[in-house]
C-alpha positions in Angstrom: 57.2 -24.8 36.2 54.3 -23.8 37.7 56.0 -23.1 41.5 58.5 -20.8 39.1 55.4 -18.7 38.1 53.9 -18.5 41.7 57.6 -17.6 42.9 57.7 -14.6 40.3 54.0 -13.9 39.7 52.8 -11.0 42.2 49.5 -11.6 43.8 47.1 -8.8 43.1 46.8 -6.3 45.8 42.8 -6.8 45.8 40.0 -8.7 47.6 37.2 -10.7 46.2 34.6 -13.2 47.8 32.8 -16.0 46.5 29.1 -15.7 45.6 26.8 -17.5 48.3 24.7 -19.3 45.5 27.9 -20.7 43.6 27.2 -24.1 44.1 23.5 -24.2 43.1 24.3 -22.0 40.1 27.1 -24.5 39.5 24.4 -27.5 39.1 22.0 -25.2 36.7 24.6 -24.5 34.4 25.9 -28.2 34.2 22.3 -29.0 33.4 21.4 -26.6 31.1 24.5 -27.6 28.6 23.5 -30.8 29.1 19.9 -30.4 28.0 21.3 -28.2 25.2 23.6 -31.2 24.4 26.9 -29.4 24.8 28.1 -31.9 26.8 27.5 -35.7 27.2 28.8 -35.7 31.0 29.8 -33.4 33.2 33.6 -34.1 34.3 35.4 -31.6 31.8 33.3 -28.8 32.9 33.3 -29.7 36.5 37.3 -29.3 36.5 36.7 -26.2 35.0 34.7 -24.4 37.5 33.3 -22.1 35.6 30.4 -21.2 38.4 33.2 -20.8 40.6 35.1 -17.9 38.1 31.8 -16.3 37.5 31.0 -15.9 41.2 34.4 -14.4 42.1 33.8 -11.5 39.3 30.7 -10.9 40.4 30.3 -12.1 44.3 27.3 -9.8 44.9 25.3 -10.3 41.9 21.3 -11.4 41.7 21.3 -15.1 41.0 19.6 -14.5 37.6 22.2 -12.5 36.0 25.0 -14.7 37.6 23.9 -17.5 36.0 23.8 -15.9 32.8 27.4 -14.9 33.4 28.4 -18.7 34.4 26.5 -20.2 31.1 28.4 -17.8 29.3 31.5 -18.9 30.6 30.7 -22.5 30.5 29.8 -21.8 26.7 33.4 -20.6 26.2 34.9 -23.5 27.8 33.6 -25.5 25.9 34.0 -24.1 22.6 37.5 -23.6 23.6 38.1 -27.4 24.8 36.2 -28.3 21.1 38.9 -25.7 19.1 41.6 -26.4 21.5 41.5 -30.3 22.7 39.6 -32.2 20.0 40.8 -30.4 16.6 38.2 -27.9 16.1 40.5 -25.5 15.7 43.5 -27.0 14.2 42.6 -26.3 10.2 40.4 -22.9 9.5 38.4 -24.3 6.7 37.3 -27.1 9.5 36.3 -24.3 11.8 35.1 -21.7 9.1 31.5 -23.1 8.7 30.8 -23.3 12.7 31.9 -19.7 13.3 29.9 -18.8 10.3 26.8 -20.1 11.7 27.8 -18.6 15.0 28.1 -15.6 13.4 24.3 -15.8 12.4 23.4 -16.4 15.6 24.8 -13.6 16.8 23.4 -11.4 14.1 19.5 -12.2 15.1 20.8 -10.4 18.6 18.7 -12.2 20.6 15.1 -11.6 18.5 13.0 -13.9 16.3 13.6 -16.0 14.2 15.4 -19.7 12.9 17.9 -20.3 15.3 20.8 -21.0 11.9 22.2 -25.1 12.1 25.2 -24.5 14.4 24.5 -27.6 16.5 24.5 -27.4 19.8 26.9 -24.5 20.5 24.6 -22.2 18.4 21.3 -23.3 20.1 23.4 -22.2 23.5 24.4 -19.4 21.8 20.9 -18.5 20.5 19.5 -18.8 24.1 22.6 -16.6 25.6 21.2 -13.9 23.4 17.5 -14.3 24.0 18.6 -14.2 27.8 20.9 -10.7 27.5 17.9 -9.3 25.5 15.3 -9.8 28.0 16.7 -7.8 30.4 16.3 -4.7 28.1 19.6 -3.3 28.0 20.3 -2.9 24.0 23.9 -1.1 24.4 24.6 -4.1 26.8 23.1 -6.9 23.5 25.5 -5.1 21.1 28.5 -4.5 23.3 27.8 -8.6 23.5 27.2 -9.6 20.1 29.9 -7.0 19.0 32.7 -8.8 21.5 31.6 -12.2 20.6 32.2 -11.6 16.8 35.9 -10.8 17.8 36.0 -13.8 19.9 35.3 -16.2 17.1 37.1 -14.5 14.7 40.2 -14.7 16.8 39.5 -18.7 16.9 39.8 -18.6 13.3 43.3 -16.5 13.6 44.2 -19.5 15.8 43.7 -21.7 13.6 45.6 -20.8 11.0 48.2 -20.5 13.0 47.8 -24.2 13.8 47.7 -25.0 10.3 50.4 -23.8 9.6 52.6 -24.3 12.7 53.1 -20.7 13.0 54.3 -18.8 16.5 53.3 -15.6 16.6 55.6 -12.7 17.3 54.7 -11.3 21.0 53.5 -8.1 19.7 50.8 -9.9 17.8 50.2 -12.4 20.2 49.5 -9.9 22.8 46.7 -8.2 20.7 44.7 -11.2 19.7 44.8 -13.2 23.1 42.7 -10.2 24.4 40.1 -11.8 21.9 40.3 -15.4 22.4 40.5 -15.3 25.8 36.6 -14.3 25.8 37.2 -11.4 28.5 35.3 -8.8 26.3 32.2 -10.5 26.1 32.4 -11.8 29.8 33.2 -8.3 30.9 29.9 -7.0 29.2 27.5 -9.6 31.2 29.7 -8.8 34.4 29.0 -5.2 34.1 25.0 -6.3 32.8 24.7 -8.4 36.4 26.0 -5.4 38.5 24.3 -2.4 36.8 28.1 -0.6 37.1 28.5 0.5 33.3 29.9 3.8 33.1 27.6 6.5 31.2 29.0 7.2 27.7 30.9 10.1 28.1 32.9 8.5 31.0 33.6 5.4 29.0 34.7 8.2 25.9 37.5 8.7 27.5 41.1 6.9 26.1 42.2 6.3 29.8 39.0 4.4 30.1 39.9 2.7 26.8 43.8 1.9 28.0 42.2 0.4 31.4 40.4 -2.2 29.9 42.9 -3.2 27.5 45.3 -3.2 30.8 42.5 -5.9 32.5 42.4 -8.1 30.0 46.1 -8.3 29.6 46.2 -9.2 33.0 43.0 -11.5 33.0 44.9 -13.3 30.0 48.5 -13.8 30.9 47.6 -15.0 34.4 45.8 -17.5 32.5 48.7 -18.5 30.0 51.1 -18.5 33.0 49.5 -21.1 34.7 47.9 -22.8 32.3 51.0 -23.1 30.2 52.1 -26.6 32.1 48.6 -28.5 31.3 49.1 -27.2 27.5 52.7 -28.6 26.7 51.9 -31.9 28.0 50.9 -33.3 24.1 53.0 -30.8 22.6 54.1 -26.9 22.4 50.9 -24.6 21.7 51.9 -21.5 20.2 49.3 -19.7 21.6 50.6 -19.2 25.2 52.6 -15.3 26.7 55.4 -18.3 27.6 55.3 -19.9 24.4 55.9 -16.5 22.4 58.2 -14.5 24.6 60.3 -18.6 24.6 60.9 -18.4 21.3 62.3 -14.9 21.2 64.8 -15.8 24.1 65.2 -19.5 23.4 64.9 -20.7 27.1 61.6 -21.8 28.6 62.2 -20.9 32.3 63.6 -17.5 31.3 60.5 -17.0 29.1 58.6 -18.3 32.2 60.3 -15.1 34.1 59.4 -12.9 31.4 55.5 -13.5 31.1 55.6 -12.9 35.1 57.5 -10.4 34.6 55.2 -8.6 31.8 52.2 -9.3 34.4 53.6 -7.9 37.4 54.6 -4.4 35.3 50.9 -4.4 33.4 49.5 -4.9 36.9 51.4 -1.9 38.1 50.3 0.4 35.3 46.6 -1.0 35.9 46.6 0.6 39.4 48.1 4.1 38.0 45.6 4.1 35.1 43.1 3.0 37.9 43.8 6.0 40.0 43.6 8.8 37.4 40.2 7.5 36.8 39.3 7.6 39.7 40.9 11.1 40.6 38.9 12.5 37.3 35.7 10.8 37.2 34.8 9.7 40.8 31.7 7.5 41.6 30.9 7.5 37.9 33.3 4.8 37.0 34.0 3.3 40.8 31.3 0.0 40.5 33.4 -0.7 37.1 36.4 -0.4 38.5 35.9 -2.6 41.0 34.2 -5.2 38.3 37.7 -5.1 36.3 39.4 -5.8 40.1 37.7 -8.7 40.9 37.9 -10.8 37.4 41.7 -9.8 37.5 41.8 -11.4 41.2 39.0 -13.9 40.1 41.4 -15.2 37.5 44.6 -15.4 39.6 41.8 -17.1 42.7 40.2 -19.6 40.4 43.3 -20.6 38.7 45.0 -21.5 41.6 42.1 -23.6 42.7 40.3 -25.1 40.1 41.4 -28.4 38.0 41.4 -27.6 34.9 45.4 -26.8 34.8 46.3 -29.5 37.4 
């Protein structure tokens, strides 16, 4: 299944490097979730590479602010692996009181005060925040907090999903994966670590607004298509492109086609709603542009290579 996806899947027509520092930021963000107990070893997060993603979105970051991107990313896999892989997320009133202290985490945005009992995840939350604050940035801290609420509330979706052993139709599907796939928030420190934000007015306009929804369709269903193998091994999940679009048309390889299919036409319309930009705003929205490039070839890069979906 997965050489039918590379056989149909185009490979996106950009270039991205690897940061130089990857594999010492790698070890600093294996330690710090370990000292902030997220994990009790280190072999999960190892196959997921999340140093390695971080450092293909952002090759020519400073080393602070790519480690802040990689924690952030390791944060996700975990709490995805919790929601996903050890029944976190399988019943909403199991989940409910996590995401609610979450949720109060994410409401101190990164100042004073009592750190609310979310366990470890909220302690690495809680430090995320103090982190992103520190640099000064408060449109940056909201655009966070603000992305990371519709992250966890999209778990929640998930999970009653899960609990009931509902598939949802693509149309739905399509607008909440934006959410649990994390990009929002991950876009918002890649954009922190490269100072490439767009001014308001640029970022005002709807093309602007269609582009990023464009990304993280593509950022997502390169993810589902190759991740859809590892995720059917102990059963269908119904929160896969493949999975969706499969039981509209009944066949799994034809459904296979059609997620590859949907990628290769959003990836098209990305470049044509990348060049209007580009013809109307010019430099303004160039070092974004070029952020949105490299996690869509980050995520095609890093899935091919890492372990997680061997």
């Amino acid at each position: 299944m997965r050489t039918l996806a590379l056989s149909v899947l185009h490979e996106p027509p950009f270039t991205t490097t690897q940061h130089s520092d990857t594999e010492v930021v790698a070890r600093e963000s294996a330690a710090w979730a370990q000292e902030l107990g997220l994990i009790s070893n280190g072999q999960r997060l190892h196959r997921a590479d999340a140093a390695g993603l971080a450092s293909r979105a952002c090759p020519q970051a400073p080393r602070d602010r790519l480690r802040l991107l990689s924690d952030l990313i390791t944060w996700l896999f975990v709490m995805d692996d919790a929601c996903d892989e050890d029944g976190l997320g399988n019943d909403p009133t199991r989940l409910s009181p996590t995401a609610a202290a979450l949720l109060d985490v994410l409401d101190l945005h990164g100042g004073p005060g009592t750190v609310p009992a979310a366990g470890p995840l909220g302690l690495a939350l809680a430090d995320l925040c103090r982190r992103v604050r520190a640099y000064g940035r408060p449109a940056v801290m909201l655009r966070f907090t603000a992305a990371m609420r519709e992250y966890l509330l999209a778990l929640l979706w998930e999970a009653a999903n899960r609990e009931h052993d509902r598939v949802p139709p693509v149309h739905e599907y399509v607008q909440m994966r934006r959410h649990t796939g994390g990009v929002f928030p991950s876009l918002a420190l890649t954009d922190l670590a490269l100072d490439g934000l767009p001014p308001a007015e640029r970022r005002a306009d709807p093309q602007w607004a269609a582009l990023e929804l464009i990304a993280a369709n593509l950022i997502c269903w390169c993810n589902d298509v190759f991740s859809y193998r590892k995720e059917h091994r102990t059963g269908p999940d119904a929160h896969n492109l493949v999975t969706v679009l499969s039981r509209e048309t009944g066949d799994e390889r034809a459904a296979m086609r059609a997620a590859a299919a949907r990628f290769n036409h959003e990836l098209g319309t990305y470049l044509s709603t990348e060049s209007n930009l580009l013809a109307q705003h010019g430099d303004a929205v160039r070092p974004a542009l070029t952020t949105r490039r490299n996690w869509i070839r980050a995520t095609y890069d890093w899935s091919l290579a890492a372990e997680r979906y061997a």
